[in-house]
C-alpha positions as CSV (number, residue, x, y, z in Angstrom):
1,X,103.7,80.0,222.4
2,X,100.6,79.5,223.5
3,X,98.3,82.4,221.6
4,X,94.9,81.6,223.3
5,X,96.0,81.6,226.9
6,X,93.5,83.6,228.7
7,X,93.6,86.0,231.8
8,X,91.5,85.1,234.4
9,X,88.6,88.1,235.6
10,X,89.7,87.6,238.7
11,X,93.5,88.4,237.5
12,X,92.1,91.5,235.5
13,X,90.0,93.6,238.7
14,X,93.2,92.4,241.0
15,X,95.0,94.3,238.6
16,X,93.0,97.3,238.2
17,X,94.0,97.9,242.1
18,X,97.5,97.6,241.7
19,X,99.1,100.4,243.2
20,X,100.3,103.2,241.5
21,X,98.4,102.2,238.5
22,X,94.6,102.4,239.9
23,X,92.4,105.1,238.5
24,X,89.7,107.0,240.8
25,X,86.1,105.9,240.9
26,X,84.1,109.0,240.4
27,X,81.3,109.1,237.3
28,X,77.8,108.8,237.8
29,X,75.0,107.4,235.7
30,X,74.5,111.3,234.4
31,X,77.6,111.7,233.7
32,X,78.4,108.4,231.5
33,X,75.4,109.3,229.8
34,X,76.4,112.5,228.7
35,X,79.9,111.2,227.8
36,X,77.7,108.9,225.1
37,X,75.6,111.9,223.9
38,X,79.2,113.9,223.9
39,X,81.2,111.7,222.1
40,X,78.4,110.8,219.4
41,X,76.7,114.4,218.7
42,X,79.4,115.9,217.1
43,X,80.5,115.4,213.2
44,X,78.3,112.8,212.8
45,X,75.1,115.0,213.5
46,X,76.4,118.0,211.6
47,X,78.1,116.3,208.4
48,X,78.2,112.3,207.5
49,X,74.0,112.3,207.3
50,X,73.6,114.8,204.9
51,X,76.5,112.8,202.9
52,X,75.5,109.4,203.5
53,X,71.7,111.2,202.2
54,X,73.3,112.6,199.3
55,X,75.4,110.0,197.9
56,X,74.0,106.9,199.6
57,X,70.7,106.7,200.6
58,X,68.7,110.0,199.9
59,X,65.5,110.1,202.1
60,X,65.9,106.5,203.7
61,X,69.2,107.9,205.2
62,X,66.7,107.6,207.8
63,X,66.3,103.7,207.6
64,X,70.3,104.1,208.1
65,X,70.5,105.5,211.3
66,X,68.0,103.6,212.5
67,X,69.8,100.0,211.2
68,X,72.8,101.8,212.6
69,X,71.2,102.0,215.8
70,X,69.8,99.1,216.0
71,X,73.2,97.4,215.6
72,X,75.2,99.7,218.2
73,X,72.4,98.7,220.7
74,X,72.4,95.3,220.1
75,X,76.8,95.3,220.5
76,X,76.1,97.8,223.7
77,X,74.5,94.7,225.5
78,X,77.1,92.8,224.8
79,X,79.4,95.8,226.5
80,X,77.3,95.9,228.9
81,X,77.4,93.0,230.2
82,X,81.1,92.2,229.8
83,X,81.2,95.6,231.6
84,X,79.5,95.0,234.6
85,X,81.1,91.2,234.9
86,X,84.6,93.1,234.4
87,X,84.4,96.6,235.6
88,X,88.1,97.6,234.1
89,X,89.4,100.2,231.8
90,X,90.3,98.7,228.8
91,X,86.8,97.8,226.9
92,X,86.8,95.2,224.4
93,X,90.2,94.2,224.8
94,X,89.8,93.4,228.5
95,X,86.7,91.4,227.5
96,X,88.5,89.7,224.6
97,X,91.1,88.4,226.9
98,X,89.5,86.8,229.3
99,X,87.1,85.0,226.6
100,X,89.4,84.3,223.3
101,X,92.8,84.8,224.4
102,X,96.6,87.0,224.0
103,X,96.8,86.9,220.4
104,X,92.6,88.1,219.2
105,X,93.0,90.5,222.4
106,X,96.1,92.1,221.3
107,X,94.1,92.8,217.6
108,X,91.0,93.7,219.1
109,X,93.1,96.3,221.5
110,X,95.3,97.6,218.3
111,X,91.8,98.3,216.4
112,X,90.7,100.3,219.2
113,X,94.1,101.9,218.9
114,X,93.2,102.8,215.6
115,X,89.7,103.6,215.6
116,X,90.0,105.9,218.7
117,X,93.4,107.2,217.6
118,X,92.5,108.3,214.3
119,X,89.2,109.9,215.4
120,X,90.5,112.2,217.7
121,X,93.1,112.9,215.1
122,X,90.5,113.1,212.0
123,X,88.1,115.5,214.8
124,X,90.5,117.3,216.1
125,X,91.9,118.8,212.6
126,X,87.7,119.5,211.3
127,X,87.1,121.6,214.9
128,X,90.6,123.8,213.8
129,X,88.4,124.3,210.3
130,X,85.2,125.0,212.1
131,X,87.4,127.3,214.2
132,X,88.2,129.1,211.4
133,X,84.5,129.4,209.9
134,X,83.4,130.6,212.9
135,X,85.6,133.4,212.6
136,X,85.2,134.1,209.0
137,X,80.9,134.6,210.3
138,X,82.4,136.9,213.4
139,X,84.3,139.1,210.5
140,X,87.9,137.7,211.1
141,X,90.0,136.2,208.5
142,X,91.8,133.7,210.8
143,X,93.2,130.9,208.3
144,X,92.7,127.2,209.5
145,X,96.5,126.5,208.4
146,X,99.6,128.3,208.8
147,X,102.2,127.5,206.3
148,X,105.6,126.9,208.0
149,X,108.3,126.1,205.8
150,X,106.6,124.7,203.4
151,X,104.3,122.8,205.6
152,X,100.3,123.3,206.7
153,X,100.2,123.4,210.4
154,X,96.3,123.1,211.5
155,X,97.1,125.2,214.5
156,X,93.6,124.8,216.2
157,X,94.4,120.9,216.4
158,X,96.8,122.0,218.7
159,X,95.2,124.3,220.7
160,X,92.6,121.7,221.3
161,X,94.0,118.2,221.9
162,X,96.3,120.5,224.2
163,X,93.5,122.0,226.3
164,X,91.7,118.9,227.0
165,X,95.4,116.7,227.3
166,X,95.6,119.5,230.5
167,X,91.6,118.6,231.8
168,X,92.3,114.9,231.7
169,X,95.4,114.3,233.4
170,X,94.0,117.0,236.4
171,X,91.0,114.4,236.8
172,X,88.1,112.6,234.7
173,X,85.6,114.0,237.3
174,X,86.8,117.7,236.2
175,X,87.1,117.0,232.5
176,X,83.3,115.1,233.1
177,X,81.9,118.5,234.1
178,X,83.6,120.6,231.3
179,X,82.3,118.0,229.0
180,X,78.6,118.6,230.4
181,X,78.7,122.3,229.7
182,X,79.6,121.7,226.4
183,X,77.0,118.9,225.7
184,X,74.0,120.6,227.3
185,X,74.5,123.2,224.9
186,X,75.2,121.3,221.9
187,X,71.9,119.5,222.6
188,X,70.2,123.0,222.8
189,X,71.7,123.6,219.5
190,X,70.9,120.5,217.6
191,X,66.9,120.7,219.3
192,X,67.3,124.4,217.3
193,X,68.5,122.5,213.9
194,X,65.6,120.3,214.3
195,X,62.6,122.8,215.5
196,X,63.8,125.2,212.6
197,X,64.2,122.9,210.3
198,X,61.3,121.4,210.4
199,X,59.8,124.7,209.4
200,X,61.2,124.2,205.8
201,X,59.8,120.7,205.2
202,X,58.2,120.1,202.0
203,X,56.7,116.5,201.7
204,X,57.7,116.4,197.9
205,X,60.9,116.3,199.4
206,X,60.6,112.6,200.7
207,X,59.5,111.3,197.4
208,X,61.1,109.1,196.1
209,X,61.8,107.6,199.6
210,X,64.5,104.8,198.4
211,X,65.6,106.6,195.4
212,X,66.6,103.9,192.7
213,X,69.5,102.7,192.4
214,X,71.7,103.8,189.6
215,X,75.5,103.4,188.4
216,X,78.4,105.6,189.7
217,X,79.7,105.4,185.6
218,X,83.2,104.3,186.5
219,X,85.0,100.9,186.6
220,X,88.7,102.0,186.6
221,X,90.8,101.1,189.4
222,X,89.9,104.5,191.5
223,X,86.4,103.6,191.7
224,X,86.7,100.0,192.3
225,X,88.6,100.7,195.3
226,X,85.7,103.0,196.5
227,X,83.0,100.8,196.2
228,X,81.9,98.8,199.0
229,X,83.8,95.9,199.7
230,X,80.4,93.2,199.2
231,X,80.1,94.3,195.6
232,X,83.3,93.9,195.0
233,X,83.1,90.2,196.7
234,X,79.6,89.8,194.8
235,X,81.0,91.2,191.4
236,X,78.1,93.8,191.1
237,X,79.1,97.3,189.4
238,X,79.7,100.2,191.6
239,X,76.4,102.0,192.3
240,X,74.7,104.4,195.0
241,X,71.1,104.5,196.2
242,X,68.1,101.7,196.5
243,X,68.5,99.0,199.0
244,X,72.6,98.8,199.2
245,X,72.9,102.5,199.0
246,X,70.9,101.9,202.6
247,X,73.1,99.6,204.2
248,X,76.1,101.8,202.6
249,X,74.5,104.9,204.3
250,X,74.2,102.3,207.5
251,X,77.8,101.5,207.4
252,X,78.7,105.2,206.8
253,X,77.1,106.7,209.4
254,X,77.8,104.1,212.2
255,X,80.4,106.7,212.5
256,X,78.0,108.6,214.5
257,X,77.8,105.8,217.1
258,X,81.5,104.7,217.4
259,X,81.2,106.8,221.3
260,X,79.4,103.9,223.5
261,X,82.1,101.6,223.1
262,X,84.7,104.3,224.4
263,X,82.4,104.6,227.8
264,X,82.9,101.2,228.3
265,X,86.4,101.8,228.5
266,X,85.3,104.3,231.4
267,X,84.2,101.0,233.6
268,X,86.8,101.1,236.3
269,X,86.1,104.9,237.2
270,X,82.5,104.7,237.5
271,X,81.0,104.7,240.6
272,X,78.7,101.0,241.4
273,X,79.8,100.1,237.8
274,X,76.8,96.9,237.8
275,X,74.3,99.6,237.8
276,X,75.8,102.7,236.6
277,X,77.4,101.5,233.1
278,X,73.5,99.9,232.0
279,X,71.7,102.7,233.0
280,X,74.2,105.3,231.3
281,X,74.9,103.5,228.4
282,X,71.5,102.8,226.9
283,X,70.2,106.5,228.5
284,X,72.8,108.0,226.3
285,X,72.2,105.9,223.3
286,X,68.5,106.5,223.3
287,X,68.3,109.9,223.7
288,X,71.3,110.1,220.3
289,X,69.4,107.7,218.0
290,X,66.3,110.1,218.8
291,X,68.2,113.4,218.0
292,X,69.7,111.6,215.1
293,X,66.4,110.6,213.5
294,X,64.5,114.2,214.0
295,X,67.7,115.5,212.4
296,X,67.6,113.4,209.9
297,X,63.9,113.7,208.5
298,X,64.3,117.5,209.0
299,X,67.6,117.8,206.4
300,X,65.7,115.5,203.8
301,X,62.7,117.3,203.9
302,X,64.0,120.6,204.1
303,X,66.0,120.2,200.6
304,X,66.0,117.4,197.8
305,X,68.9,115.0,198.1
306,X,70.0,115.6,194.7
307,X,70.1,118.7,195.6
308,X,72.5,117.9,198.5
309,X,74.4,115.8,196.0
310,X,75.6,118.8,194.3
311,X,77.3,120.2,196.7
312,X,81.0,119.4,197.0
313,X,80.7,118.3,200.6
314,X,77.7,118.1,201.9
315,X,76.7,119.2,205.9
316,X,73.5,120.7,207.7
317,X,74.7,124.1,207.0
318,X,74.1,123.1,203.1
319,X,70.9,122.6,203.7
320,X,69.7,126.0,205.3
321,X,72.0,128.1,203.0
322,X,69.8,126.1,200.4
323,X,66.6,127.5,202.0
324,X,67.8,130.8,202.3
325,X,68.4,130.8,206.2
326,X,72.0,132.3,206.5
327,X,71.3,132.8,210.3
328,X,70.9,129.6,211.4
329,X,73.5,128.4,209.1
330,X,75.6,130.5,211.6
331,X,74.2,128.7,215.0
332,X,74.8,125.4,213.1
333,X,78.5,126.3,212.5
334,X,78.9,127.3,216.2
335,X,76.9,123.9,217.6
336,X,79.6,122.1,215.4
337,X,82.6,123.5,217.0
338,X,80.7,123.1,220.2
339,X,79.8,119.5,219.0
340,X,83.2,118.4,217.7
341,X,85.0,120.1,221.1
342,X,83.3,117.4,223.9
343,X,83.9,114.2,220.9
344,X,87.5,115.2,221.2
345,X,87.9,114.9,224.5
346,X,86.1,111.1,225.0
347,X,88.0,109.9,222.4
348,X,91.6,111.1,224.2
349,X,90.0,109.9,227.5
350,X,88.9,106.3,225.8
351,X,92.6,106.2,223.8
352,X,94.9,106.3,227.1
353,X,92.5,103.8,228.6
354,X,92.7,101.1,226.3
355,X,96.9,101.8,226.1
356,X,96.7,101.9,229.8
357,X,95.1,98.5,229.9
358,X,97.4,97.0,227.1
359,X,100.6,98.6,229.3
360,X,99.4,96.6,232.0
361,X,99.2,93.5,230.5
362,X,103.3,94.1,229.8
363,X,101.8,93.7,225.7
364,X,103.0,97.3,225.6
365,X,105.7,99.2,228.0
366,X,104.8,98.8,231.7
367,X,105.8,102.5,232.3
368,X,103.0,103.6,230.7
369,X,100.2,102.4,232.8
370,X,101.8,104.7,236.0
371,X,99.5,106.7,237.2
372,X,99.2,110.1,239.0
373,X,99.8,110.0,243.1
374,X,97.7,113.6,243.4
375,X,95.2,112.9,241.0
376,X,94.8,108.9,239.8
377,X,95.1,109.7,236.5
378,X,98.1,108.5,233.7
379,X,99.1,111.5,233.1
380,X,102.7,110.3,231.6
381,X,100.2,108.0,228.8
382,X,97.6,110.8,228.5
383,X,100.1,113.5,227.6
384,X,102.1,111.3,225.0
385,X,98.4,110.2,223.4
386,X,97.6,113.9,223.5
387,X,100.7,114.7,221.8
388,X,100.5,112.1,219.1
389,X,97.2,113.0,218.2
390,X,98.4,116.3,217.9
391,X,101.1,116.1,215.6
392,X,99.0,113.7,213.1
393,X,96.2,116.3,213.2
394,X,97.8,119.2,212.9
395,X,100.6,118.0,210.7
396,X,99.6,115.3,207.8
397,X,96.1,114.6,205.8
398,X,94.1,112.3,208.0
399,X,90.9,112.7,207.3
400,X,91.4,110.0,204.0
401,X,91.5,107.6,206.7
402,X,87.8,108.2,208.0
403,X,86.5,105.1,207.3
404,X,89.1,103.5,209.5
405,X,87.3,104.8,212.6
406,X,84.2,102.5,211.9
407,X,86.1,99.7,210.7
408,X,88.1,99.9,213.6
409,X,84.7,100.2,216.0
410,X,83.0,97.5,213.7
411,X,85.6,94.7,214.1
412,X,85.5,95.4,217.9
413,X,82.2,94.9,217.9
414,X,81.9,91.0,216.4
415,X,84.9,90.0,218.7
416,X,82.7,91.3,221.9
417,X,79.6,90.1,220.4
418,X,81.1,86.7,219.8
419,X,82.3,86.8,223.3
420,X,79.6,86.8,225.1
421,X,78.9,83.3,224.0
422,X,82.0,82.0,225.1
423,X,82.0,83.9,228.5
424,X,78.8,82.4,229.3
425,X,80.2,78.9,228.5
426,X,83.1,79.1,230.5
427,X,82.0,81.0,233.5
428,X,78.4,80.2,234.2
429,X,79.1,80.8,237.8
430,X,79.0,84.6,237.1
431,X,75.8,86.5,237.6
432,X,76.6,90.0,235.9
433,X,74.1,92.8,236.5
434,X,73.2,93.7,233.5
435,X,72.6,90.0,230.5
436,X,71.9,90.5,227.4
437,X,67.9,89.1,226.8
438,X,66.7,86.0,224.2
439,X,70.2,83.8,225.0
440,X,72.3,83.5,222.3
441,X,70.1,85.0,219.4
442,X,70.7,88.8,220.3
443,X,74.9,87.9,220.6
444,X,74.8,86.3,217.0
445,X,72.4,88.7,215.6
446,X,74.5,91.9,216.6
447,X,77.9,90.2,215.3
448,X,76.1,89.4,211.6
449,X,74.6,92.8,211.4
450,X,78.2,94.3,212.3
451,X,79.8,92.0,209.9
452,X,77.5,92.5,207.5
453,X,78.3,96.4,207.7
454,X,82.2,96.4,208.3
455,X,81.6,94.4,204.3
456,X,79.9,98.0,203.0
457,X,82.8,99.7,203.5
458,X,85.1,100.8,200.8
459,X,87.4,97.8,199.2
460,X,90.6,100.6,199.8
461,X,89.2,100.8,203.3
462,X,89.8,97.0,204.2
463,X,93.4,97.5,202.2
464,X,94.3,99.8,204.7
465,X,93.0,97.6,207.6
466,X,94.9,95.0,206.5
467,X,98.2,97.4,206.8
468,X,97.4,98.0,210.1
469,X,96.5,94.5,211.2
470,X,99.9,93.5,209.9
471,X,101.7,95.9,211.7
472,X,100.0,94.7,214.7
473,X,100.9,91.5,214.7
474,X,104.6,92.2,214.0
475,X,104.4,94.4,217.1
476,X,102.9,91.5,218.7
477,X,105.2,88.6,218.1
478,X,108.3,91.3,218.1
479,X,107.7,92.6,222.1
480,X,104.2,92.2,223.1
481,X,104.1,88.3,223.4
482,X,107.5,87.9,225.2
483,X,106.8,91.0,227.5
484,X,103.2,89.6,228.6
485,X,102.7,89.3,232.1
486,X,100.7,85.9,231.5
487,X,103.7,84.9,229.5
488,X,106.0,85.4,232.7
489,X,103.4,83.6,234.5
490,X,103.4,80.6,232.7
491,X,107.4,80.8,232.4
492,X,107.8,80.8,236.0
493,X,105.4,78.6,236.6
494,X,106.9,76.4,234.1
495,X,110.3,77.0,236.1
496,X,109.5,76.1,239.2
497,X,107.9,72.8,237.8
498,X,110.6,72.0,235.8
499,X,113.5,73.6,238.4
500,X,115.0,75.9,235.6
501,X,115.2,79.4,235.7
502,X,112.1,80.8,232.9
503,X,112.6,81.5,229.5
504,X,110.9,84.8,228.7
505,X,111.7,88.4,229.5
506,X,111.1,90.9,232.8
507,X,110.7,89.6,236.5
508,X,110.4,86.3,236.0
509,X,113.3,86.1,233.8
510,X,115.6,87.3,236.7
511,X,115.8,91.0,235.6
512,X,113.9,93.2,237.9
513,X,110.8,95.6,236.4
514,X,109.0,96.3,240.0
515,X,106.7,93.7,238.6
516,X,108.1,90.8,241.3
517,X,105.1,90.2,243.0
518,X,102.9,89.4,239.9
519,X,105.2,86.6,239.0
520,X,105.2,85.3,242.1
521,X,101.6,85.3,242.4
């Protein structure tokens, strides 16, 4: 078994125009930057800061976002240009297979599984709860959950992941344009949060700026497991706030950027992809990371973090109800059902994609990566993803798996990092669009920093990731390595060298799939 075989670039676009699996070139530079700003405003704007401020990093939740910025940029170049030298769905896993091989592909594809899967999930159950609020403030007593013999049913999870299941197997183009509604007014209600707010600042507020850092008081097994995972390697106590509590308000709100990798997934149905994906990746990015900061200096200002810290679960809508301003505590619950709706539907759109790609590659079923005749969509793989996401939203306690999502998004992130370096090294002939400046430095740099952040995550956080890597990998070595399409290449190849009949499974095993002409190839 040869684990670090690699597919060729050549092998991956020929296979993006296979027939009856090709999807429809139709987003422009707008619109990919909107998909960024639609799939990063959301929770991240309306909850995780004011968390990561109040049990993190108080004022210099600030310094986080930017940090956090600063690494997604640096890893977006690294997209970027894999992107525009491999314009296919499939993101980081396409890129990861052409540089490092099967085996790191397949992990880096089942993280993306995971990070994308359990967002939408995680989302899609919080916008049924800010359904319900929103009600509660229009005088309606709506319950987020329906008990049904015995069990919660978050009925708006449903209703949503259904609705925009429907949009995105009629066409990306049409889903695209719903999506820009929805963000344009988000963005009118996040420039609200951050004029209004602004009106309650009080300096005294910002003082101390890195708050000192100070024990959580626990060492039982509970609160080791939800201390970062670098004091646990470095033996140091659990604690929140001064110059860790940054980086651990870094690592949490990186949650807030986890949407640029999932446009990069969008690359084979973007329209000139060598210019489009740049352009609408970094747009998107810079105009977030600006919203993010404004919001960000207007919730610390407006209220003491401490004073955030005393709220069960912290959000923006803590801090106006602090000030008094019921109103716009109202608007802000709105912007975040508006917010959460346009998140849900990037992440379903970036989910089938990456399976798509995988389904391909014969590392998953080859029926899934059919798509639609009337609309060049995979329908069949976005309905099942819909569904799925569905039932784990609407039917079982998620959200403990948050952290997962930027795990997930983080690991991703080294591998493409990483990548890049090896790409250049063994295809120097390629002149991508879009190269990532100062040679290898800005590579190395953004795969320490996102190292260096996955390790601030919580110890139970990495147990969990360790689950799922393990399941992957039995996955892997159960179907996905005999069913690979580069495995039958190499068997047949093989075959006809050694004039046997190959070894491994599908076409070039004698058993016809449809797939004939890819092992002949």
């Amino acid at each position: 078994m040869n684990l670090l075989r690699t597919k060729s670039i050549e092998q991956s676009i020929a296979d993006a125009d296979e027939p009856g699996r090709k999807l429809k070139r139709s987003l422009s530079t707008w619109d990919l930057m909107i998909m960024g700003v639609a799939v990063a405003v959301g929770a991240g704007i309306f909850s995780v800061g004011a968390k990561a401020a109040a049990n993190f990093a108080g004022p210099a939740v600030t310094l986080s976002f930017a940090i956090a910025a600063v690494t997604c940029a640096l890893a977006i170049m690294c997209y970027a240009e894999f992107a525009t030298a491999i314009p296919v769905a499939g993101s980081a896993y396409v890129f990861t297979y052409a540089t490092m091989g099967e085996l790191l592909a397949w992990i880096i594809g089942w993280n993306l599984i995971l990070e994308l899967f359990t967002a939408a999930a995680v989302i899609a159950k919080y916008w049924g709860i800010y359904l319900s609020k929103v009600f509660a403030l229009m005088g309606a007593d709506i319950p987020a959950a329906l008990t049904i013999g015995g069990v919660d049913l978050y009925w708006g999870a449903f209703l949503i992941v259904a609705i925009f299941t429907v949009l995105l197997v009629l066409g990306t183009k049409l889903s695209a344009r719903v999506g820009n509604v929805f963000t344009l007014i988000k963005i009118g209600v996040v420039l609200f949060v951050i004029v209004v707010g602004f009106t309650y600042v009080k300096v005294e507020n910002y003082a101390p700026f890195v708050p000192a850092a100070e024990p959580t008081g626990g060492t039982g097994t509970a609160d080791v497991l939800k201390q970062s995972f670098f004091g646990f390697l470095t033996g140091a106590a659990p604690a929140q706030y001064g110059t860790l509590g940054i980086f651990a308000g870094a690592a949490l709100v990186f949650f807030a950027f986890i949407g640029f990798d999932v446009v990069a997934t969008s690359a084979e149905e973007v329209k000139n992809p060598q210019k489009t994906l740049p352009r609408g990746i970094f747009g998107g990015l810079a105009l977030v990371t600006l919203l993010y900061i404004l919001v960000s200096l207007a919730l610390t200002g407006m209220v003491s973090y401490t004073q955030l810290a005393e709220a069960e679960n912290p959000t923006l809508t803590t801090a106006f109800e602090a000030v008094g301003d019921t109103s716009a505590a109202k608007i802000i619950a709105f912007g975040s059902l508006i917010g959460l709706t346009t998140v849900i539907m990037v992440l379903l759109m970036g989910l089938s994609r990456v399976v798509l790609a995988m389904s391909r590659d014969g590392l998953l079923p080859r029926a899934l990566s059919r798509t639609s005749d009337k609309h060049a969509t995979p329908a069949r793989l976005q309905i099942i993803c819909g569904t799925a996401v569905a039932l784990v939203a609407g039917l079982t306690n998620v959200d403990l798996l948050e952290e997962m999502i930027n795990i997930g998004t983080l690991s991703a992130f080294v591998v493409v990092s990483l990548g890049i370096l090896v790409l250049r090294r063994k295809r120097p002939d390629l002149k991508p669009a879009f190269r990532v400046p100062f040679g290898k430095v800005l590579p190395v740099l953004s795969a320490v920093l996102c190292l260096y952040l996955m390790t601030n995550l919580a110890v139970e956080t990495w147990i969990f990731f360790a689950i799922w890597l393990a399941i992957g990998l039995a996955i892997y070595f159960a179907y996905g390595q005999r069913h690979s399409r580069l495995n039958e290449r190499f068997s047949a190849a093989n075959a006809a060298v050694n004039g046997s009949a190959p070894a491994s499974s599908g076409a070039a095993a004698g058993k016809p799939d449809g797939d004939d002409e890819y092992t002949r190839a």
